[in-house]
C-alpha positions in Angstrom: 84.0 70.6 90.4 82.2 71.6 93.8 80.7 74.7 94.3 79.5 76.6 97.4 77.2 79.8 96.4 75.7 81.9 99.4 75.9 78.4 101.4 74.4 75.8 98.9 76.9 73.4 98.2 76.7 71.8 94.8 78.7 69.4 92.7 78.9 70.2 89.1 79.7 67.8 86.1 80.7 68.7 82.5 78.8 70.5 80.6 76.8 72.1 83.9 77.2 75.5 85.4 76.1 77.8 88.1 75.5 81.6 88.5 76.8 84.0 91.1 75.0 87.0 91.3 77.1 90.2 91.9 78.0 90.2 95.6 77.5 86.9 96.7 79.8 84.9 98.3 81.1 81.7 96.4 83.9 79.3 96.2 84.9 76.3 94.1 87.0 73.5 94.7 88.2 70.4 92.2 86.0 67.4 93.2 87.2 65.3 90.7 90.2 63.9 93.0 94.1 64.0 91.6 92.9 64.7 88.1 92.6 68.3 87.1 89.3 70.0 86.2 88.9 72.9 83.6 86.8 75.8 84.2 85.3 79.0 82.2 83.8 81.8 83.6 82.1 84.8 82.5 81.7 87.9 84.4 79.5 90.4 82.8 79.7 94.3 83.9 76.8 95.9 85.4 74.4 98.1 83.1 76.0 100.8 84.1 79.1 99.5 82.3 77.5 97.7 79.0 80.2 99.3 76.9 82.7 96.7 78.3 82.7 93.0 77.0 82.2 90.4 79.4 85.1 89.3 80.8 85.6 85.0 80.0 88.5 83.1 82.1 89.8 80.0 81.8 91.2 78.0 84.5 92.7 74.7 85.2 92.1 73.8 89.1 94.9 71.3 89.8 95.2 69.8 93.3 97.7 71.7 95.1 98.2 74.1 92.9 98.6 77.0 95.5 99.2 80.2 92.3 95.5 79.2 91.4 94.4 79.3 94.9 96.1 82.6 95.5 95.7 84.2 92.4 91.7 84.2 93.2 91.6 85.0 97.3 94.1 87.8 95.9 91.4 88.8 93.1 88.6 88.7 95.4 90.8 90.5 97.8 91.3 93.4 95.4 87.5 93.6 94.9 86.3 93.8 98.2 89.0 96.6 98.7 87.7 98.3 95.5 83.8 97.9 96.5 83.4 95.5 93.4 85.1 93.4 90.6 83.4 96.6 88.1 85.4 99.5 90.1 89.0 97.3 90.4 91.7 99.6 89.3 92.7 98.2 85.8 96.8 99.3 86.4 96.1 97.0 90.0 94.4 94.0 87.9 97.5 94.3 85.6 100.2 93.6 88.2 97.9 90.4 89.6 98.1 89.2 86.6 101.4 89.7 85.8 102.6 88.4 89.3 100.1 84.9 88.9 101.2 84.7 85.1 97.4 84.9 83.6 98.3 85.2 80.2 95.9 86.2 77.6 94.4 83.1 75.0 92.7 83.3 71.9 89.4 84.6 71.7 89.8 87.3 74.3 90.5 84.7 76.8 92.5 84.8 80.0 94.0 81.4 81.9 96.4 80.9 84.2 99.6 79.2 83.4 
């Protein structure tokens, strides 16, 4: 999977990972070529919200899949509009995800379908 974070490009393999600070501009792409490539992420809250649990998705990113594509320039969208992923209106990340299909996994996880 390729990764751009605040303008270093990178190229990660299984089993590697990256971190995004809070703010900081990112994207990630599927390097792998036609085959798909599976992703987890884990955004933790700020301090100021350590009574929520870290929130873990699970994505497939799959060459040409536009919903995938959409579903996370929508979701970054939201948060700019909101002043942060921590202060997104919960109702507002309900209908994204109802609209992109994320459906809820085991283990408190979410993936797109």
């Amino acid at each position: 999977m390729g990764a751009v974070v605040d303008g270093r490009e990178s190229l990660l393999h299984a089993g590697q990972s990256v971190t995004i600070p809070a703010g900081v501009i990112h994207t990630f792409w599927n390097a792998a070529g036609p085959a798909p490539a599976n992703a987890t992420g884990t955004a933790t809250p700020p301090t100021s919200l350590e009574l929520l649990p870290p929130l873990v998705v699970n994505c497939t990113l799959s060459p040409g899949a536009v919903a995938t594509e959409a579903f996370f320039e929508n979701l970054a969208g939201v948060s700019n509009l909101y002043g942060g992923m921590d202060r997104i209106n919960p109702l507002q990340l309900i209908l994204l995800f109802v609209h992109y299909k994320v459906r809820r996994g085991g283990g408190g996880r979410a993936g797109l379908s």
